[in-house]
C-alpha positions in Angstrom: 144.0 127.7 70.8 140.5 125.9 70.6 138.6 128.3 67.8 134.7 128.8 69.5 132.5 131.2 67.1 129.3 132.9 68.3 126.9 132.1 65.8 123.2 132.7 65.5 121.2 129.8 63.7 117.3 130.5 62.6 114.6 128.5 64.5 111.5 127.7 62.6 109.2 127.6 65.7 109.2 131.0 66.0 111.6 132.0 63.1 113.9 133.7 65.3 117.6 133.9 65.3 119.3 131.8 68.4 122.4 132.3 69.7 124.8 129.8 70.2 129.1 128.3 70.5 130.0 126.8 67.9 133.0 124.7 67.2 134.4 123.3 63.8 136.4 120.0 63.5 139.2 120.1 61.5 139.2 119.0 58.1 136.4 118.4 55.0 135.8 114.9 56.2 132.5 114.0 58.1 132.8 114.0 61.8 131.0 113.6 64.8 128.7 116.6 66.0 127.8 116.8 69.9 125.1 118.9 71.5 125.9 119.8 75.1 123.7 122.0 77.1 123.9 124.3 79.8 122.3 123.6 83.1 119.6 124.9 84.6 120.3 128.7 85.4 122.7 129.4 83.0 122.5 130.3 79.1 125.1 130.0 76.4 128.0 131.9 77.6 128.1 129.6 80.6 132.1 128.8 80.5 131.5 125.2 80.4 131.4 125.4 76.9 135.1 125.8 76.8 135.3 122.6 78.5 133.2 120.7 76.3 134.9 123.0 72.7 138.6 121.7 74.2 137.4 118.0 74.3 135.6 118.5 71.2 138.8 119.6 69.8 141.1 116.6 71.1 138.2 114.0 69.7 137.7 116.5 66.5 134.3 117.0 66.9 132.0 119.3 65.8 130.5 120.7 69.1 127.4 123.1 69.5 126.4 125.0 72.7 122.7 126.3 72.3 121.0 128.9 74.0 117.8 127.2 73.7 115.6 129.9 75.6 118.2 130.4 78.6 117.3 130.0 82.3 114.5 127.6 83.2 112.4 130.1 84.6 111.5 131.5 81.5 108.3 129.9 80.2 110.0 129.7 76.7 112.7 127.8 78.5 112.4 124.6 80.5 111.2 122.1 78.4 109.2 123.8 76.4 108.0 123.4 72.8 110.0 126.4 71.5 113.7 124.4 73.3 112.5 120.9 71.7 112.8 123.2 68.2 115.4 125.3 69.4 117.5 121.5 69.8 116.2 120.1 66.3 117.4 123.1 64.5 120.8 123.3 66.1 121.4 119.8 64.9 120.0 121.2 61.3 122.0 124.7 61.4 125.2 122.2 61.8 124.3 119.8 59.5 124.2 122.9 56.8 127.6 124.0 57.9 130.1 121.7 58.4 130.3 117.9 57.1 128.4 115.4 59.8 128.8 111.9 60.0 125.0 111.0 60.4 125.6 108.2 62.3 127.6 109.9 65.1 125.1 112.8 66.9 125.3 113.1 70.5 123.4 114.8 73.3 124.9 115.6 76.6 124.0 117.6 79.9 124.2 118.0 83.5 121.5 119.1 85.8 119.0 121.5 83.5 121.1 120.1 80.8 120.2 116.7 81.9 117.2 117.2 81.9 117.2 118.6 78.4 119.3 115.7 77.3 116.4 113.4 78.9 113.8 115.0 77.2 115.1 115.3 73.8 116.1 111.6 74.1 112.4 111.1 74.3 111.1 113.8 72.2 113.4 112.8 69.4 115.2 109.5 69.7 115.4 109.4 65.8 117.5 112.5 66.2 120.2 111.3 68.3 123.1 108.0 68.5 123.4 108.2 71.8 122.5 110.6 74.6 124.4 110.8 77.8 122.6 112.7 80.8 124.3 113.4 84.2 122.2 114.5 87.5 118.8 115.2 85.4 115.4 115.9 86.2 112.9 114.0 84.6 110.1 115.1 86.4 109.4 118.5 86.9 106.1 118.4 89.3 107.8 115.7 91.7 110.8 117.8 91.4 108.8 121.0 92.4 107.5 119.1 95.5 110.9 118.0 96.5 112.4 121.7 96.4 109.5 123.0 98.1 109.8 121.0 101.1 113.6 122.0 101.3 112.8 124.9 100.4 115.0 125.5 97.2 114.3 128.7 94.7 113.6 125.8 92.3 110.2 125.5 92.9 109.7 129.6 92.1 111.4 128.6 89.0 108.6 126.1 87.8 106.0 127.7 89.5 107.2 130.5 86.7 108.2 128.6 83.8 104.5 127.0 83.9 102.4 129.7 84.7 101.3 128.4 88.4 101.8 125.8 91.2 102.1 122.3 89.8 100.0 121.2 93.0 97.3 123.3 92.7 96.6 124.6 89.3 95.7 122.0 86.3 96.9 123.8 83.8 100.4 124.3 85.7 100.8 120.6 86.0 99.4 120.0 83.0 102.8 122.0 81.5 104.9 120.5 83.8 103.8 116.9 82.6 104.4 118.4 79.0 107.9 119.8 79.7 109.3 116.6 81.8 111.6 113.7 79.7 109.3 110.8 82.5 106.4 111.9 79.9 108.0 110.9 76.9 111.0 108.5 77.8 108.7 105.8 76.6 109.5 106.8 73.3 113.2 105.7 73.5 112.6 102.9 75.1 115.1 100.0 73.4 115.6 102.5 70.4 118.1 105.0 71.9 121.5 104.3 74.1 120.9 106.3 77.0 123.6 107.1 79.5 122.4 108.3 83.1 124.3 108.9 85.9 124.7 111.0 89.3 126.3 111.2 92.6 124.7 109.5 95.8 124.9 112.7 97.5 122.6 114.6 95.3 119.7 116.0 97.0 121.3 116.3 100.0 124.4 118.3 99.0 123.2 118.9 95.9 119.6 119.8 94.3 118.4 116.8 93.0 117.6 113.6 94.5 118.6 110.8 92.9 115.5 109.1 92.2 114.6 111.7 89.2 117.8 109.7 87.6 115.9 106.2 88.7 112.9 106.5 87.6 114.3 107.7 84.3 116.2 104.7 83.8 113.2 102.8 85.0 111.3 103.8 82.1 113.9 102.7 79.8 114.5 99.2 80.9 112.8 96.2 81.1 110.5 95.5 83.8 112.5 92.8 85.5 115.4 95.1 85.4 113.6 98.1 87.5 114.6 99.5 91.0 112.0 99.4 93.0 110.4 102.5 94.8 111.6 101.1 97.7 114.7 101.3 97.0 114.8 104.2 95.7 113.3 105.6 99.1 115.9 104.0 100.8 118.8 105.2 98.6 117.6 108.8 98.8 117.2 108.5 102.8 120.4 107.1 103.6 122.5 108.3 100.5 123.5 104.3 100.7 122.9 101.5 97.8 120.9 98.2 99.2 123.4 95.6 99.6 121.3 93.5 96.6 121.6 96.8 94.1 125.6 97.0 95.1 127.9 97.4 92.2 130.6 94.6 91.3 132.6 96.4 89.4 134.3 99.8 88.7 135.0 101.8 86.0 138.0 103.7 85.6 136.5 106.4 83.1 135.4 107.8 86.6 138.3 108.4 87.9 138.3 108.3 91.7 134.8 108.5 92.1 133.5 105.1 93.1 130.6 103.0 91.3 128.4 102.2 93.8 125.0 101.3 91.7 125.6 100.1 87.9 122.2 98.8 86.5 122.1 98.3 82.4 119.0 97.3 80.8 118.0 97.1 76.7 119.6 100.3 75.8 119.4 101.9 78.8 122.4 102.4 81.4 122.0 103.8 85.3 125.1 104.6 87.2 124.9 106.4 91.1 128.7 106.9 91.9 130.4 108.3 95.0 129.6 111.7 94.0 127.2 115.3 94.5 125.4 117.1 92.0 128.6 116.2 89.3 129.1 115.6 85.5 131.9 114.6 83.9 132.2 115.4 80.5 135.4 113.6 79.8 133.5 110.3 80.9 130.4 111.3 78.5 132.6 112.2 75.9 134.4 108.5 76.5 130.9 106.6 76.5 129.6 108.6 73.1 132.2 108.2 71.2 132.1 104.4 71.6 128.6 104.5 70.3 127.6 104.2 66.8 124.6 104.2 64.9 123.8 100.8 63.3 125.7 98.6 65.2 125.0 97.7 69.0 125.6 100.1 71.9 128.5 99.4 74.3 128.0 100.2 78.0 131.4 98.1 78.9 133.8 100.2 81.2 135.9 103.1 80.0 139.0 104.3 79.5 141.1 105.9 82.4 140.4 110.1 82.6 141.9 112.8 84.5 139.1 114.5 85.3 138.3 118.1 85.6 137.2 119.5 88.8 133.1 119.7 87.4 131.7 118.7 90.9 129.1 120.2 92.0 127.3 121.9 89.2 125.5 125.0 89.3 122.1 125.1 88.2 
């Protein structure tokens, strides 16, 4: 049986005491440590951690689960400068307990973990050896606007989390610039692997369209490498890939979900697959462990999974 402890871990923002999962590789040797964050809605004690402690356990990993603020409606949540420390000092608070291999840290999310994954890649790229994001958003005020016109609880959420309407209050969009990865991705820029990836389907049947994941990778690669807006329109109209953007290959770390986009640039990956609002963490966990720091990030396909039914991720 996989061994999770509830664990508290000091933060030195605010110098509180977080909760958190926490799972122990086996053995006194260094080992890998991953991060993976809950999604939007949820806190720590969403079950996914179980998930991500069990393929922890099979890799022997370390693995921690913060609570970094909980919900994204919370104005200490979502991005904020208090979840950027909360992050940092989970990495520490492991660090100090168990033996990490330095050049093995991974980040991982779907949804509002995505987006956290994003952000952190581009608040701290030093931090990280590879940082694998699934369905993110990258922008929160464009995000706002898109949940607004279809009328998702979403944009309450922001419209909470940043003390007013991105659209009409300066100081609102002014925090949701602050708290959105598009602001800071720069930073990673050829420094970090980065791993992105969602289903076609999102923002249709699922909360968020697909261009949030673009435009992320767009500020990663290299400018001959970018999708244009475009395209992006057109992929997030139709839910279809441009014949020209229309991936050659497959991977089979994906299982039966189809590969119908694969762009990779410097160190940055995009993949849109026949999909909704899904992560897979069995295909993150593939990608990051193949990733090392030092040497030169490998975005060739991965290994066969059987993967868990994680489509369709809450928020």
């Amino acid at each position: 049986m996989t061994v999770i402890r509830d664990i508290f871990y000091p933060c030195k923002f605010d110098r509180t005491m977080q909760p958190a999962k926490f799972f122990r590789a086996a053995g006194s040797e260094p080992r890998p440590l991953i991060v993976c964050l809950h999604t939007w809605s949820a806190d720590c004690n969403q079950k996914s951690y179980k998930q991500y402690a069990a393929l922890a356990e099979a890799e022997n990993w370390h693995m921690i689960f913060p609570h970094f603020r909980g919900p994204n409606w919370q104005a200490d949540a979502c991005g904020s400068d208090l979840v950027v420390s909360d992050l940092e000092d989970a990495v520490i608070y492991a660090e100090k307990t168990v033996a990490v291999d330095p050049a093995r840290i991974y980040l991982t999310g779907g949804s509002g973990g995505g987006h956290g994954s994003l952000l952190m890649a581009g608040r701290r790229p030093d931090l990280w050896t590879a940082v694998s994001a699934w369905c993110p958003i990258s922008d929160i005020s464009r995000w706002h606007r898109e949940s607004r016109e279809r009328k998702r609880a979403y944009a309450d959420h922001i419209e909470s989390a940043c003390g007013g309407d991105p659209e009409t209050s300066e100081s609102a969009l002014e925090e949701a610039r602050k708290r959105s990865p598009v602001t800071w991705l720069a930073n990673a820029a050829d420094v970090l692997p980065v791993d992105i990836n969602t289903g076609i389907h999102d923002g249709h049947t699922g909360s968020v369209p697909v261009g949030q994941s673009i435009r992320a990778y767009n500020l990663l690669a290299a400018p001959e490498d970018r999708i244009s807006e475009a395209d992006i329109a057109f992929i997030e109209e139709n839910e279809k890939i441009p014949s020209h953007l229309a991936a050659k290959e497959g991977d089979p770390a994906y299982g039966t979900h189809t590969i119908l986009l694969r762009k990779q640039s410097r160190k940055v990956r995009l993949t849109i697959f026949e999909g909704r609002h899904d992560m897979f963490p069995e295909t993150a966990f593939d990608w990051l462990g193949r990733q090392v720091s030092g040497q030169p990030a490998d975005f060739s396909a991965g290994q066969p999974t059987d993967l868990y039914d994680t489509a369709h991720l809450g928020k």
